[in-house]
Z-matrix of the N, CA and C atoms (Angstrom, degrees):
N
C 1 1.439
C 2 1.530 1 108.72
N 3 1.490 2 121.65 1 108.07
C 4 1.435 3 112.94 2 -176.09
C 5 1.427 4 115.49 3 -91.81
N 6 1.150 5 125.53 4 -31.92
C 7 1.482 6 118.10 5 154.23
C 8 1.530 7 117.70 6 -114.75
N 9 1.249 8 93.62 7 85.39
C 10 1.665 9 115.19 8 173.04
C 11 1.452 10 100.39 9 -98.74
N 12 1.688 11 111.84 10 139.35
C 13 1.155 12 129.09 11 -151.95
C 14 1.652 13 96.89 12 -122.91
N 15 1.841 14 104.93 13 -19.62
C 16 1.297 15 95.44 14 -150.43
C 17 1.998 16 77.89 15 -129.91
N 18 1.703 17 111.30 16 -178.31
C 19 1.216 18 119.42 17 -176.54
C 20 1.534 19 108.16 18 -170.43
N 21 1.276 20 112.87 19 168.48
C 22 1.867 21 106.90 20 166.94
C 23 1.450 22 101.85 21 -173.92
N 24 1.676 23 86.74 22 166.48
C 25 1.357 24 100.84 23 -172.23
C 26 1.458 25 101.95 24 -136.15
N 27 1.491 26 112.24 25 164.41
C 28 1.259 27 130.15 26 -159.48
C 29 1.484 28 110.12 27 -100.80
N 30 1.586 29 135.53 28 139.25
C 31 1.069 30 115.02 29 173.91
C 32 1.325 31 120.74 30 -87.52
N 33 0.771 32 141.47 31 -159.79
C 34 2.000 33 158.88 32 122.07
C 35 1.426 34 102.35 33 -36.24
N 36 1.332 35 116.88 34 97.70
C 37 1.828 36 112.85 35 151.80
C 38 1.093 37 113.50 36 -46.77
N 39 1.485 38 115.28 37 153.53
C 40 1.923 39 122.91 38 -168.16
C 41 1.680 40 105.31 39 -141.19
N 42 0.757 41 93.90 40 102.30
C 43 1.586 42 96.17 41 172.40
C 44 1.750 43 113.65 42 -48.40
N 45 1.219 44 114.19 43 139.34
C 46 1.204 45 120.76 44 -157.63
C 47 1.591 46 106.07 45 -152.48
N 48 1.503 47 111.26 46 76.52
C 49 1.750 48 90.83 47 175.41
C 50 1.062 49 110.73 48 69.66
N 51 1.432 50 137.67 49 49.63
C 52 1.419 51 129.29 50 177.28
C 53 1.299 52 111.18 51 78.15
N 54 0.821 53 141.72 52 -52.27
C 55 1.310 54 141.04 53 -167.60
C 56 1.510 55 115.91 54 -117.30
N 57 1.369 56 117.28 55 156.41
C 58 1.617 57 116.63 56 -169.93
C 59 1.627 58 114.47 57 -119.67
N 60 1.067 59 112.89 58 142.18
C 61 1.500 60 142.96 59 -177.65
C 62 1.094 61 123.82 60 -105.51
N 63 1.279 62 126.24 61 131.05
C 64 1.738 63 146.03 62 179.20
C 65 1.465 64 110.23 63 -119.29
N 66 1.496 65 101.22 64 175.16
C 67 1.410 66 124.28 65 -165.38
C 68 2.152 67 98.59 66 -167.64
N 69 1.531 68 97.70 67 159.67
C 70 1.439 69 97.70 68 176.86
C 71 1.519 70 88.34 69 -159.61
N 72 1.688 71 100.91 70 152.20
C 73 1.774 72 100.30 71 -178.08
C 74 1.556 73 102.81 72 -125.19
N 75 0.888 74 96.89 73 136.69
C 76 1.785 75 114.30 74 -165.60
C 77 1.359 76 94.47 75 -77.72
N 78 1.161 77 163.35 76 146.14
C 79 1.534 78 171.81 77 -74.48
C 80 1.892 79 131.08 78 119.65
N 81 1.284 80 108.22 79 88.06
C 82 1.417 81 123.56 80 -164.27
C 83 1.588 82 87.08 81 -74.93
N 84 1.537 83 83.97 82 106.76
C 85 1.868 84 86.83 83 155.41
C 86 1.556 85 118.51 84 -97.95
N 87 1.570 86 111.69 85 13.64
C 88 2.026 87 96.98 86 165.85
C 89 1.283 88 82.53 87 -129.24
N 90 1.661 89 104.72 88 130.35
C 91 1.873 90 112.33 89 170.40
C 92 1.107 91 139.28 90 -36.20
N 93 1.171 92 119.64 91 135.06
C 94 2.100 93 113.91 92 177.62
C 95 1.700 94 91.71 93 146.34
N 96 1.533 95 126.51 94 -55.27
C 97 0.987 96 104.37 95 176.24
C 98 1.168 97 130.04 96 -124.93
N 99 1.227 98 134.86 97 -174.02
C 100 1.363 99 160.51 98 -142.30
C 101 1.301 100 125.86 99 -89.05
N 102 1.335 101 158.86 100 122.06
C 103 1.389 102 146.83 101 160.45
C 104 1.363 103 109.50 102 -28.65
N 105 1.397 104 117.80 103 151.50
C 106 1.453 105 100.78 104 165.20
C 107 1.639 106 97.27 105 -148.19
N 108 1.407 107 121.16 106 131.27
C 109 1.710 108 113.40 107 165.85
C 110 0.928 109 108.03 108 -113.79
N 111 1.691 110 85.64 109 136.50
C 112 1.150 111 132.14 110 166.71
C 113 1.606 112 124.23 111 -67.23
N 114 1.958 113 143.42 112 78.29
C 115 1.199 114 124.03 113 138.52
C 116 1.091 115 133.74 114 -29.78
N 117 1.456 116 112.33 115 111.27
C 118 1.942 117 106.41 116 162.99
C 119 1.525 118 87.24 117 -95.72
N 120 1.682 119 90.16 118 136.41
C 121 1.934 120 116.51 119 169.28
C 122 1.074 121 102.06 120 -96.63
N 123 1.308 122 118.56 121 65.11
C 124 1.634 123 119.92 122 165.50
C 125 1.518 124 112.93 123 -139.76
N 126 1.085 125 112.91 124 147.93
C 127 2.244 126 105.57 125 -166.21
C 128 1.390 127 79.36 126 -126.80
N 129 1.872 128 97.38 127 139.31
C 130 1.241 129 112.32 128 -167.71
C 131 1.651 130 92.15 129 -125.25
N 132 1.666 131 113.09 130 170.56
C 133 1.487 132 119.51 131 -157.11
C 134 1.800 133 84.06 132 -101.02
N 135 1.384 134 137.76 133 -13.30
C 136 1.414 135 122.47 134 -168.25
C 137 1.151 136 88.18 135 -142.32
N 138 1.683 137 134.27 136 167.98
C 139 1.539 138 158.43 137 125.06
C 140 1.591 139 102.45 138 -30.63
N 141 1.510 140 110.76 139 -57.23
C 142 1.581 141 104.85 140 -169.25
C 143 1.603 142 106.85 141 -76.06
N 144 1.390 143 119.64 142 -8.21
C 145 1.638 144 114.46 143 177.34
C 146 1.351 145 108.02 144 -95.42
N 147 1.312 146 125.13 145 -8.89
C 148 1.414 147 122.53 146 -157.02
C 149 1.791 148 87.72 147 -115.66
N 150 1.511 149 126.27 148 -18.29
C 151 1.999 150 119.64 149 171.39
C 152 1.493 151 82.34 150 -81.09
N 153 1.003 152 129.11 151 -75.01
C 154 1.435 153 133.25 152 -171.21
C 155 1.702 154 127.06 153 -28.25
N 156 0.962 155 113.41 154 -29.42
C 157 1.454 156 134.21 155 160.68
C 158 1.462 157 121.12 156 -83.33
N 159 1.629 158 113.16 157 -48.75
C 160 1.636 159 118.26 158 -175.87
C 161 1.412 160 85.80 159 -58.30
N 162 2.043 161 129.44 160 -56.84
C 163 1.053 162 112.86 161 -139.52
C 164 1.804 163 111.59 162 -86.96
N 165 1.366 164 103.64 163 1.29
C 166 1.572 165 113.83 164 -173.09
C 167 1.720 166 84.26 165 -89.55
N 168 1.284 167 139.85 166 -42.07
C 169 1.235 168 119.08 167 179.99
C 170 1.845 169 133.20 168 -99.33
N 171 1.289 170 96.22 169 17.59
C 172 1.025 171 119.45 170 172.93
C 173 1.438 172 114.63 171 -95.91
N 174 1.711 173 119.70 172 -42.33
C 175 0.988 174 104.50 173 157.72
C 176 1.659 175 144.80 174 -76.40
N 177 1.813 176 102.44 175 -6.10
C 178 1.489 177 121.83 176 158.75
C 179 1.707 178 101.13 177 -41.27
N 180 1.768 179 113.45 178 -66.29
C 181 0.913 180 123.59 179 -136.55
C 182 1.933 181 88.83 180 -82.27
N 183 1.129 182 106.37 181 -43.86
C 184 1.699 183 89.96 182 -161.19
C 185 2.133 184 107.42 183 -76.36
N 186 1.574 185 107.76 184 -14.23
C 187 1.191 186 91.19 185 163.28
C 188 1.365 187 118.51 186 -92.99
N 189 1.529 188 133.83 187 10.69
C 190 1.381 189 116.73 188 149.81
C 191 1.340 190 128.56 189 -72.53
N 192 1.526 191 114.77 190 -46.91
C 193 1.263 192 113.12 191 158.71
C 194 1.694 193 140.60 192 -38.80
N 195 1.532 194 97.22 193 -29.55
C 196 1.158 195 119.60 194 175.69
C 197 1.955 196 124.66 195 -88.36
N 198 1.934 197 91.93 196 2.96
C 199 1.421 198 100.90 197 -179.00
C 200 1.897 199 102.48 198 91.18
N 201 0.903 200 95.80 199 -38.91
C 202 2.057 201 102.37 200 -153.26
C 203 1.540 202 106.58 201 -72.90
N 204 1.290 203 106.45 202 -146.62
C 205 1.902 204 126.38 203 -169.83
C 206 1.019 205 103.51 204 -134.01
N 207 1.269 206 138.64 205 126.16
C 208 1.594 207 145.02 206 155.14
C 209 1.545 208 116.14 207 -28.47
N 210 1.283 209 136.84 208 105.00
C 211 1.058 210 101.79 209 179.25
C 212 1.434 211 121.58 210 -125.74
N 213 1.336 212 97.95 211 38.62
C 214 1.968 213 114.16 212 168.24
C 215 1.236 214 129.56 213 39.06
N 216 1.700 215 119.14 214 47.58
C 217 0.987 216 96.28 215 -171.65
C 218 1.828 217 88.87 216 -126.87
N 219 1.699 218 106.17 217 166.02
C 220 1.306 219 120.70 218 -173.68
C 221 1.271 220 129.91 219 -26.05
N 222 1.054 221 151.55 220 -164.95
C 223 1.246 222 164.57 221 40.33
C 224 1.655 223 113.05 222 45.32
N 225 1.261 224 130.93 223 117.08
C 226 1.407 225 119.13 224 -173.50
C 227 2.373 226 79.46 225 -113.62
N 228 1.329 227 89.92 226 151.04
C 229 1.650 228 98.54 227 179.64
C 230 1.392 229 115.80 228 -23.12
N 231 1.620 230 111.41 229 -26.34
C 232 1.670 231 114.74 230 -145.33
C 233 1.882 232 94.36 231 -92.90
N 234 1.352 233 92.04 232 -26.11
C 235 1.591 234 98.40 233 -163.47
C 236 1.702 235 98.14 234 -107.09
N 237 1.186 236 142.23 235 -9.96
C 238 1.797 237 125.52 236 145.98
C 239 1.458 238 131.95 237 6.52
N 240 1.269 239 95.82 238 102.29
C 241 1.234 240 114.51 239 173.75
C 242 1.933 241 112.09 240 -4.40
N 243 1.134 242 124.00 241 97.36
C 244 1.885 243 137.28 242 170.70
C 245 1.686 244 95.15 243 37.30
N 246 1.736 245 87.24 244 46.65
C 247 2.190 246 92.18 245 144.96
C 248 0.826 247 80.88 246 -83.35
N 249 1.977 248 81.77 247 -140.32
C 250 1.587 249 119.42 248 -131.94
C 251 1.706 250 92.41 249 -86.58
N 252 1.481 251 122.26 250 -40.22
C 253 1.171 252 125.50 251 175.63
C 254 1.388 253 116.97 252 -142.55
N 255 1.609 254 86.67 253 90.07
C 256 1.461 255 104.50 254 -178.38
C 257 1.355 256 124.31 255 -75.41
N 258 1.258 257 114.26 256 147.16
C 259 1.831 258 119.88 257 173.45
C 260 1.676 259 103.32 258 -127.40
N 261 1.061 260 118.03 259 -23.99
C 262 1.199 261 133.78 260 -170.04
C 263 1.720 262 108.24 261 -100.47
């Protein structure tokens, strides 16, 4: 996305009653607005099904905003799962 306006990040899955819960925060990279998080109301059976989902619909959501197409691809070293500078 070369002029992407918008961005997000993934939270920490939380165990919840058996089952685990996510969140992702939408992130304006040109000034004016605001972070915003995102709850998904959906309880997932793993941690790795419930990043895997926030981050498949997170990127729905930040390339519409951004005009564009999702285009699903990994994690590059920099963005690893809650490093140093996480996106994921």
């Amino acid at each position: 996305m070369e002029n992407a306006k918008w961005d997000f990040q993934i939270e920490r899955p939380f165990h919840d009653n058996g089952s685990w819960r996510i969140a992702y925060t939408l992130i304006p990279l040109a000034g004016g607005a605001e972070q915003e998080r995102i709850a998904i109301d959906e309880r997932y059976s793993s941690a790795q099904i419930a990043i895997d989902e926030a981050t498949r619909l997170a990127q729905i959501h930040v390339a519409d905003l951004n005009g564009d197409t999702a285009a699903f691809e990994k994690p590059t070293e920099t963005e690893v799962p809650f490093g140093k500078n996480p996106r994921f």
